[in-house]
C-alpha positions, 0 to 999 in steps of 0.5 A: 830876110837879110840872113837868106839874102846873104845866103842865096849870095853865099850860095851863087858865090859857091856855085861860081867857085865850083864852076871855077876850072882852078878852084883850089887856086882862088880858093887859096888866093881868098885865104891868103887875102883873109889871112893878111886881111885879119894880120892887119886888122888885129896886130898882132905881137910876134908872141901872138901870132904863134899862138893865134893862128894854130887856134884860129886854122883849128877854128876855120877846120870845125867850120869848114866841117859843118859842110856847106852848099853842096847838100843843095840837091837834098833841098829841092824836091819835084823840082821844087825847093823845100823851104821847110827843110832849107830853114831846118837846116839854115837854123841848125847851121847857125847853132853849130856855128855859134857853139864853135864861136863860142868855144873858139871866143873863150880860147882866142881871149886867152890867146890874145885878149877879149878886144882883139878877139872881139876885132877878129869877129869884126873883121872876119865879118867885114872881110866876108862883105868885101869879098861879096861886094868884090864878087858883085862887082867883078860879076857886073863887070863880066855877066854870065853868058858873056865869056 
């Protein structure tokens, strides 16, 4: 139930970015945070750093492939949404998601080691969480409608 929350949240925090006039900008803003974030969180050597971070846009580019909310009008059908083929789908992600995590997991432990790989999940995680309660937040602050 948690994971379709998130979802739904995941999925109004993307509809809020399209709606956003400077998109690339504040998607570029939330990489730079992430990518300072993550800097802090793992401290890394200067020797790692050179290493990691090719490894880890290579990581984030296979994720961004899987796509995203966009296919949201396939979803809905009479008007409709079609629980069948959101689950399908949400599985199909979450599978593709952990083969590219697993892959990735094995490639960041010879980079920078098996702890500082296990705190880069962590941390992607905690910075996602951030971020949503940063958009709740702000969305409170400033209800639709209001502008």
């Amino acid at each position: 139930m948690k994971k379709i929350g998130l979802l739904l949240i995941v999925f109004g925090l993307a509809s809020a970015l399209n709606a956003q006039p400077d998109r690339a900008a504040l998607i570029e803003k939330v990489e730079a945070r992430k990518v300072a974030y993550l800097s802090d969180k793992l401290d890394l050597t200067p020797r790692e750093a050179q290493t990691f971070w090719p490894l880890y846009n290579a990581y984030q580019d296979e994720l961004r492939a899987l796509g995203g909310p966009g296919e949201r009008e396939q979803l809905f059908e009479n008007g409709q949404l079609d629980a069948d083929l959101l689950l399908d789908k949400m599985l199909l992600r979450e599978e593709k998601e952990l083969e590219i995590r697993r892959k990735y997991a094995m490639e960041f432990k010879e980079a920078v080691g098996a702890r500082k790989t296990v705190t880069l999940f962590r941390s992607e995680r905690q910075f996602k969480e951030e971020m949503l309660r940063e958009f709740k937040r702000r969305r409170m602050k400033n209800p639709p409608g209001r502008g």
